[in-house]
C-alpha positions as CSV (number, residue, x, y, z in Angstrom):
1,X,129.6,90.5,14.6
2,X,133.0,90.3,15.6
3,X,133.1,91.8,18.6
4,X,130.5,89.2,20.1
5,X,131.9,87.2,22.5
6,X,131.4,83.1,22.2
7,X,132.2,82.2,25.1
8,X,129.2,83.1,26.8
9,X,127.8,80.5,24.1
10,X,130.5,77.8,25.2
11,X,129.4,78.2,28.6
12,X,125.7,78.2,28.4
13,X,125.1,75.9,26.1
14,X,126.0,71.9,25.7
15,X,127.7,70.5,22.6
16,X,125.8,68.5,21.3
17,X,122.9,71.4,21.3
18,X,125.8,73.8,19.3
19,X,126.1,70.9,16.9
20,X,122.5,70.5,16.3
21,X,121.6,74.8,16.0
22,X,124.5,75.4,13.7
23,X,123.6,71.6,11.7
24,X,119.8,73.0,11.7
25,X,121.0,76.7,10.8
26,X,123.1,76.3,8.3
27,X,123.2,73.0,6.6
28,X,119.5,71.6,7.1
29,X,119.7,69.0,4.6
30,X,122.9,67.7,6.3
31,X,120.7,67.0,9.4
32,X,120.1,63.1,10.6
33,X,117.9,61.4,12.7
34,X,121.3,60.4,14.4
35,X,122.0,64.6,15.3
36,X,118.4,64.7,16.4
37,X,117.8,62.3,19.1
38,X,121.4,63.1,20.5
39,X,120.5,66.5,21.8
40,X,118.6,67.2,24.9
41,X,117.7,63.1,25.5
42,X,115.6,64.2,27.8
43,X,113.1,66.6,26.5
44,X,110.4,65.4,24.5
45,X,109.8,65.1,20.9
46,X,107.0,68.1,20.4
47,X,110.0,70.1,23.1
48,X,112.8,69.2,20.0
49,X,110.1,70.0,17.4
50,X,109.4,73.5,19.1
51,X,112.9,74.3,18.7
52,X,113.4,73.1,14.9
53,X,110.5,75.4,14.8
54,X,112.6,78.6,16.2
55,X,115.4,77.7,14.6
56,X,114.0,77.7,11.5
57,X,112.4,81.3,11.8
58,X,115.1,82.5,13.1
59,X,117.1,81.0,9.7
60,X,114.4,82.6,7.9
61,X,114.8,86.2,9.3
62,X,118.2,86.1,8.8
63,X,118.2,85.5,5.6
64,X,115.1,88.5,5.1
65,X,117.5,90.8,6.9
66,X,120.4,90.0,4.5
67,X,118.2,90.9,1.4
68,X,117.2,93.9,3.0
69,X,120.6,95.1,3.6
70,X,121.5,94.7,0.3
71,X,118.3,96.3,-1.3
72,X,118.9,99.4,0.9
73,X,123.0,99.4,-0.5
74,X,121.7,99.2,-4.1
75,X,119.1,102.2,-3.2
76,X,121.4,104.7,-1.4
């Protein structure tokens, strides 16, 4: 949305954790090994897997909610 404010993001949320959601979200076969184990160092592997996990539902609702939207435009 555009009136969604980022910089509640900036703030909450370290760089190299942006670089790793947005890598993850939007370009998942741009994603390293290198990208991986520089975000949260100190949270274990099954933790980072966990998140991979979320990240990738949440890539996948997304994208269910964007079909939707534009099977209900072609209906109406």
């Amino acid at each position: 949305y555009d009136d969604y404010d980022y910089g509640e993001v900036n703030q909450l949320l370290e760089r190299n954790l942006k670089i790793y959601i947005k890598t993850v979200a939007c370009y998942p076969e741009k994603t390293t090994k290198q990208i991986y184990t520089q975000f949260w160092r100190h949270f274990k592997h099954s933790e980072k897997v966990h998140i991979n996990l979320l990240l990738l539902e949440a890539r996948m609702q997304a994208a269910l909610l964007y079909a939707l939207r534009a099977v209900t435009r072609y209906m109406t």
